[in-house]
N, C-alpha and C positions, 0 to 999 in steps of 0.2 A: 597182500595175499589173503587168500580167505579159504577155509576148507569146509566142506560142506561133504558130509558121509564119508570122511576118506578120503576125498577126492580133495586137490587144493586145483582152487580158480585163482589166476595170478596176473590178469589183465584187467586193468582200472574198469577199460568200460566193459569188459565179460560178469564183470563183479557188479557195478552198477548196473549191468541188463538184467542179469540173473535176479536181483534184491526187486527190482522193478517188476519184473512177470513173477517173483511170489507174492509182493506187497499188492499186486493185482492195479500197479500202475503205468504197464509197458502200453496200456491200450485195446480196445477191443476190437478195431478194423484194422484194414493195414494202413490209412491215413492217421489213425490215430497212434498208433503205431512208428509211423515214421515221425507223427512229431517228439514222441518220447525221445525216439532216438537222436534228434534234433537239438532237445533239451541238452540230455548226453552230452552231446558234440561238443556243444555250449562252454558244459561246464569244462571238459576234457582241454578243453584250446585255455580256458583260464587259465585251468592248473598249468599246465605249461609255460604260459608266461610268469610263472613266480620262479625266483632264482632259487629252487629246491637245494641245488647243487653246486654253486656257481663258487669257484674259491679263491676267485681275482677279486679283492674289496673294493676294488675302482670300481666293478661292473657291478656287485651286489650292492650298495649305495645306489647307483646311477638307477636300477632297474627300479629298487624300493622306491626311489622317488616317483620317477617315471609312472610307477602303478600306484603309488600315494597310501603306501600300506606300511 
């Protein structure tokens, strides 16, 4: 979560988009543009694959291994 004027942004990639068009790295056309979002995606499907949450130790082992982390 992140709050920005009062306002809370509370989606991974709304928050990474947001950080990205201030830092003045979302792009300047829409090609470049779609690749930022691209990057994004990227990163977005990582996270996902890490057991953030997983609370069977059979599965959080197997996964660690699995992703070598």
């Amino acid at each position: 979560m992140m709050e920005v004027d009062g306002q809370i942004i509370s989606q991974s990639g709304a928050i990474i988009r947001y950080i990205a068009r201030k830092c003045g790295l979302a792009g300047r056309t829409d090609l470049e543009e779609a690749k930022a979002d691209m990057v994004i995606e990227i990163i977005l499907d990582i996270m996902m694959t890490i057991p953030w949450s997983e609370t069977d130790p059979v599965k959080k082992v197997k996964t660690k291994n699995y992703l070598n982390i």
